[in-house]
C-alpha positions in Angstrom: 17.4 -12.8 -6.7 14.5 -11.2 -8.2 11.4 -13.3 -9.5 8.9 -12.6 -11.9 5.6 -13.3 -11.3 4.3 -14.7 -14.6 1.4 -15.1 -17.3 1.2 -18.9 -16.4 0.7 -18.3 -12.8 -1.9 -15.9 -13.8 -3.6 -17.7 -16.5 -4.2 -20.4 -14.1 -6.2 -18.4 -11.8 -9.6 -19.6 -12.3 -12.7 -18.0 -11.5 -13.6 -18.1 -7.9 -10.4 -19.4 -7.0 -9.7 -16.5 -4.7 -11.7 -15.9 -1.2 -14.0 -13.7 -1.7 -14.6 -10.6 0.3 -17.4 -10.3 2.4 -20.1 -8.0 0.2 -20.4 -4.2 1.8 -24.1 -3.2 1.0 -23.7 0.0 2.6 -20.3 2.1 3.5 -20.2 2.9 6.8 -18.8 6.6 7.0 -19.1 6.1 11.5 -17.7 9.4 13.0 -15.5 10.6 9.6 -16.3 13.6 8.6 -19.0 13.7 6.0 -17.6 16.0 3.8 -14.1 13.9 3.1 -13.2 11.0 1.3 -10.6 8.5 2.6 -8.6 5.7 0.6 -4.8 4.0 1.3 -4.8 3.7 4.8 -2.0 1.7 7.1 -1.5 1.4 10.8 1.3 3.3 12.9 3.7 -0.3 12.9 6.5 -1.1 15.4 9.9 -2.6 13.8 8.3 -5.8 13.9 5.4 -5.0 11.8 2.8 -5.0 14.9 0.3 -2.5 15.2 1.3 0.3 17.6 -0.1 1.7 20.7 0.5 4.7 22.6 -1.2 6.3 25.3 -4.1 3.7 24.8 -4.3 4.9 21.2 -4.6 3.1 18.1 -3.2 5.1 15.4 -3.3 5.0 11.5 -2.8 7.0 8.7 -4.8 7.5 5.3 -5.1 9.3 2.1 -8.0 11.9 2.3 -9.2 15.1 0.1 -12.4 16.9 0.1 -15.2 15.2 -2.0 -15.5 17.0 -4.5 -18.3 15.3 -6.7 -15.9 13.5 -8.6 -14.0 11.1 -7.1 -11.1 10.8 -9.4 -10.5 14.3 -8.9 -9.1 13.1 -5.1 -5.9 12.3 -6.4 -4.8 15.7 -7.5 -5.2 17.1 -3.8 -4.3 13.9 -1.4 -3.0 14.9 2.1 -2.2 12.5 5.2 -4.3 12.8 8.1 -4.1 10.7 11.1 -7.0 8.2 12.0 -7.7 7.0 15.3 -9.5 3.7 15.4 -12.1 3.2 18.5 -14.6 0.5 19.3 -17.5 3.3 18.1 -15.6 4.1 14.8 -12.9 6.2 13.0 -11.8 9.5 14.1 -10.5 12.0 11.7 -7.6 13.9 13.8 -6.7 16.1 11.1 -3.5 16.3 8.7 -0.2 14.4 9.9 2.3 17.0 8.9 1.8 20.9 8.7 2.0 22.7 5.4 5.9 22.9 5.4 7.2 24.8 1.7 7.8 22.0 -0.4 8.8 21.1 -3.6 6.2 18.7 -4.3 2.4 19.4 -4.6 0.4 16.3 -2.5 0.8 13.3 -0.3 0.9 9.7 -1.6 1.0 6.7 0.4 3.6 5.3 2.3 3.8 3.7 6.1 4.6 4.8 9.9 7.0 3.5 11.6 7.4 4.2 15.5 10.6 3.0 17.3 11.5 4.6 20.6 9.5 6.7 20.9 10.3 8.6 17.5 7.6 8.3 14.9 8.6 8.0 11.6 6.5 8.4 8.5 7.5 7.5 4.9 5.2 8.7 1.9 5.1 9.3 -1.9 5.7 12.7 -2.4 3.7 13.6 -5.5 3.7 16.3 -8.4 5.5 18.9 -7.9 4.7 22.3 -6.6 6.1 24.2 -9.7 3.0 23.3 -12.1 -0.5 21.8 -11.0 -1.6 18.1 -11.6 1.3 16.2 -12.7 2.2 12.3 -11.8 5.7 13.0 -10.8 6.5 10.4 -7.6 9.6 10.0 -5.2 9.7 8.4 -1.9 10.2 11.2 0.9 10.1 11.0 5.0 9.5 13.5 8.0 10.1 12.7 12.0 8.4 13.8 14.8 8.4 12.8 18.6 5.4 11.8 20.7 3.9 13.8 23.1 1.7 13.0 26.2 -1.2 12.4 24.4 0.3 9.6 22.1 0.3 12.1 19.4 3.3 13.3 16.7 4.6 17.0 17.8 7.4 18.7 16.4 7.8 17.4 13.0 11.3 17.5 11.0 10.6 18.8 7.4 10.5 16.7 5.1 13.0 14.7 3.0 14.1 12.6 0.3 14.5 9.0 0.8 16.2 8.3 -2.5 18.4 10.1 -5.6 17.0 8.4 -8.5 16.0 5.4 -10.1 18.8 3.7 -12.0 19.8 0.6 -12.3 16.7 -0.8 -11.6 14.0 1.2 -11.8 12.4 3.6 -14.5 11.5 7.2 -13.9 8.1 8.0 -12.9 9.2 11.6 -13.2 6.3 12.1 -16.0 3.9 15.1 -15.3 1.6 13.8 -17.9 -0.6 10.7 -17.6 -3.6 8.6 -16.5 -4.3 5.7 -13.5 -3.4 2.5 -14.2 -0.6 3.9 -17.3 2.0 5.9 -15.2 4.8 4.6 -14.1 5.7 3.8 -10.5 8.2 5.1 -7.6 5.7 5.2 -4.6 4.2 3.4 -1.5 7.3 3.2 0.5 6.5 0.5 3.2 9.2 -0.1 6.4 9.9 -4.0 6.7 12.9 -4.8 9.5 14.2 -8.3 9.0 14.0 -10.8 12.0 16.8 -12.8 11.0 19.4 -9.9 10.9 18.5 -6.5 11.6 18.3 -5.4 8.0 15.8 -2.5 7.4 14.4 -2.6 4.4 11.7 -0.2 2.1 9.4 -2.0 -0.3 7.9 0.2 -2.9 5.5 0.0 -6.0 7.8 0.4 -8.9 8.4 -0.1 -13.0 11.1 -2.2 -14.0 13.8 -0.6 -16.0 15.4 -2.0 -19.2 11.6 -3.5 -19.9 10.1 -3.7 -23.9 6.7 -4.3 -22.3 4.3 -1.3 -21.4 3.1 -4.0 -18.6 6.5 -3.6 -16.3 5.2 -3.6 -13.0 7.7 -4.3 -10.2 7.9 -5.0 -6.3 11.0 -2.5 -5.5 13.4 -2.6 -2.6 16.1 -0.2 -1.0 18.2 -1.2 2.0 19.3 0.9 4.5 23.4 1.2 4.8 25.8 3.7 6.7 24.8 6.8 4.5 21.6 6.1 4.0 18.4 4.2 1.9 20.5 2.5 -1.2 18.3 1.2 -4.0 18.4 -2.9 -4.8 17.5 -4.9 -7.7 13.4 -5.6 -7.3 12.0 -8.5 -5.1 10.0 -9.5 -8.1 8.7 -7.8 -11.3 5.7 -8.9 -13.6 7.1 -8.0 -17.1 4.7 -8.7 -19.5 2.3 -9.4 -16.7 0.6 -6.2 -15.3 1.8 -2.1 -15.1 1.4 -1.9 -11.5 1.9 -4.1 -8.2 0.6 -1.0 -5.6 1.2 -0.9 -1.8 3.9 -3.6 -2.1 4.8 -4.8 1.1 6.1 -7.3 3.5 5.5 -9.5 6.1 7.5 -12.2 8.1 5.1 -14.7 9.4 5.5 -18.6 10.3 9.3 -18.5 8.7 8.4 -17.2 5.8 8.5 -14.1 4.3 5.6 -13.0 2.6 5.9 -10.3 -0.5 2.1 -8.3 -0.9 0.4 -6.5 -3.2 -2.7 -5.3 -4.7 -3.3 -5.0 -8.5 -6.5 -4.0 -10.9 -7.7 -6.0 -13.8 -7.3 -2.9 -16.1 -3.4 -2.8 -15.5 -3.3 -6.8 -16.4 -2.0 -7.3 -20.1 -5.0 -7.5 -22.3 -4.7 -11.7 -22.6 -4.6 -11.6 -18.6 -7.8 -9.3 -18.2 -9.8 -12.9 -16.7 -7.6 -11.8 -13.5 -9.8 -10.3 -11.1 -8.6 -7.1 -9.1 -7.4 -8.0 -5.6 -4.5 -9.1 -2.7 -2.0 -11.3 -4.8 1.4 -12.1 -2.9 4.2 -14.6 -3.4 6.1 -16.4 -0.3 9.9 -17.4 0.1 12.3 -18.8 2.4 14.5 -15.9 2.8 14.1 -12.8 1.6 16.3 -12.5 -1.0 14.1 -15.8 -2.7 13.4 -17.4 -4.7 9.7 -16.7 -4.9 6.8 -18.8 -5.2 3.5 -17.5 -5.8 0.9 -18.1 -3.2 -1.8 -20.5 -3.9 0.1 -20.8 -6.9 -1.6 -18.1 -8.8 0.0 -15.3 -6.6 -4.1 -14.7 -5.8 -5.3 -14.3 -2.2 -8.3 -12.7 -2.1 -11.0 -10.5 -4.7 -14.4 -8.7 -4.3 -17.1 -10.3 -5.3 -18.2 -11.0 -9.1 -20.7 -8.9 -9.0 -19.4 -5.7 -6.8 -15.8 -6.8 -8.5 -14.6 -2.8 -7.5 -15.6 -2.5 -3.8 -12.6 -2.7 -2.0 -9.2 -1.9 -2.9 -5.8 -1.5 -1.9 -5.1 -4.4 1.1 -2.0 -3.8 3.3 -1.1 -6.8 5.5 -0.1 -5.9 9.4 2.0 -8.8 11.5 -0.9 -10.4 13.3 -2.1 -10.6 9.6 -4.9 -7.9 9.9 -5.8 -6.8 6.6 -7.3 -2.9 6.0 -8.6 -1.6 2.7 -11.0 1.0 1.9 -14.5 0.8 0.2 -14.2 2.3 -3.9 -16.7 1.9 -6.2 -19.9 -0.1 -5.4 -22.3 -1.9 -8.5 -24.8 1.8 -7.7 -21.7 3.3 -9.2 -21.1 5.1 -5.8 -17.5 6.2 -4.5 -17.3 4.8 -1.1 -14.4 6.5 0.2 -14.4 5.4 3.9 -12.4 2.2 5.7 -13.8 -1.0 4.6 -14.1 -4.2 7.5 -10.8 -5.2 8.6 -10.3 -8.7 7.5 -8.4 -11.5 9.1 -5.7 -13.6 6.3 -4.4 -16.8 7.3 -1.0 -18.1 6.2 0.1 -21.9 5.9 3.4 -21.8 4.0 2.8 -21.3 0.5 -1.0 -21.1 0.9 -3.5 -17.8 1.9 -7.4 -17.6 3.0 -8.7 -15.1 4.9 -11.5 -14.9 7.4 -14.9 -12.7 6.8 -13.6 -9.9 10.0 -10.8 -9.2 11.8 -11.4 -10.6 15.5 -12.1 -7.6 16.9 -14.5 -6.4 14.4 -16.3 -10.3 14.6 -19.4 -9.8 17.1 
């Protein structure tokens, strides 16, 4: 059953309804390297969803390109490296694949999932190698084993996931186009049902069949005996907002718990009071129905008056929340990981601590 997340949940968000993001005054860059800038990050997951790790390592993965003065221009060359994170800081330990021959021309994001002892990573593979700068997106993987060290060695080359879109989905096959206006086939996030075994990959998608321009949907594709199959969306938001990114999901508590993070550019115009953050919906199963959390769909925002500092919140199983820092009110580009936060779940109802209990001294 899909759901649509719709303009009367949003319309009753009101402001400061959502928790609000602690304020980052200054990025903290710790032991990245200076000349790099980081974004989409997610943690090297078991089946459950837990943060993994191996050989006392606690591995994650993140977009990164070379700052380049502008920081839209990141997008255009966007690679995976691996991050480990220690009590001192991150540490950049360098791209996750090697520079196999492929057909597309950068890395998107995606998840890691590692299940004895075989790592594997899903990712948007975007562009395409033939011609420079274009927004093409499919969902692709690549396998490796670990070694000794806790690290990936001996990496499979890559592959696609999927065939095409239909019947659910629209293309996002365009080479031409802008943030916020493409269309969507990317963020492929692993999610293994508890209650049978199902694997499952939730991606950021655009409805298909759709009159609106604002088509945004939570995708799905089930893994059967050939293969990743594509099924009809979790939920859309026709007529709602272009793009629900890093959709993913979590089982907590008996519930299942669909995320996302959104913009208030990519809101219909008569939706634009939405502020940018974490918005989810909650069900009983996961095939639905779906109920929007703290009945907006809202979870948590930046602040009104740095409303761009973080963006794009994945959700782990212990409910750890990662983001990275954007743009600050200077007009700076943080590009670096932001504070973990901590979310809290009570059925149909989300809040979320200042830090992560690590990170809380």
């Amino acid at each position: 059953m899909t759901t649509a997340w719709t303009g009367d949940h949003v319309r009753r968000i009101a402001p400061g309804a959502a928790a609000t993001i602690p304020p980052i005054i200054a990025p903290d860059r710790s032991r990245l390297e200076p000349g790099r800038l980081y974004w989409d990050m997610w943690p090297v997951q078991d089946a459950h969803g837990a943060r993994a790790v191996v050989a006392g390592r606690e591995l994650w993965m993140a977009l990164t390109a070379p700052d380049r003065g502008d920081p839209g221009l990141r997008h255009f060359e966007a690679k995976i490296h691996l991050l480990e994170r220690r009590a001192d800081g991150w540490i950049d330990l360098g791209p996750v694949l090697p520079d196999f021959a492929v057909p597309y021309e950068r890395e998107w994001a995606g998840s890691a999932l590692l299940d004895y002892g075989v790592l594997t990573l899903f990712f948007t593979a975007a562009g395409t190698s033939t011609k420079a700068g274009g927004y093409q997106q499919e969902l692709w993987q690549a396998k490796a084993t670990l070694g000794p060290d806790g690290l990936p060695q001996e990496w499979s080359f890559p592959a696609p996931l999927i065939d095409g879109y239909a019947p659910h989905y629209m293309p996002a096959d365009a080479h031409d186009g802008e943030p916020g206006r493409i269309k969507a086939f990317r963020d492929p996030a692993y999610f293994r049902d508890p209650a049978d075994g199902s694997e499952y990959l939730a991606f950021t998608a655009s409805l298909a069949g759709s009159d609106s321009p604002f088509n945004g949907a939570f995708g799905l594709a089930v893994r059967g005996p050939l293969g990743w199959v594509l099924a009809p969306p979790c939920l859309h938001a026709e007529g709602v907002n272009n793009e629900l990114e890093r959709a993913h999901l979590v089982f907590h508590g008996k519930h299942y718990y669909a995320f996302w993070s959104t913009q208030t550019g990519t809101f219909a115009p008569d939706l634009r009071h939405a502020p940018g953050g974490l918005y989810g919906m909650v069900a009983d199963h996961l095939r639905g129905e779906w109920r929007p959390l703290n009945g907006t769909g809202l979870v948590l925002a930046n602040p009104a008056d740095r409303p761009l500092q973080t963006y794009s919140w994945f959700v782990d199983a212990s409910l750890t929340v990662c983001s990275f820092v954007d743009m600050l009110p200077d007009g700076t580009f943080g590009g670096v990981p932001a504070p973990l936060l901590q979310l809290e779940l009570d059925g149909d109802r989300a809040s979320v601590r200042a830090l992560a209990p690590e990170q809380a001294g």
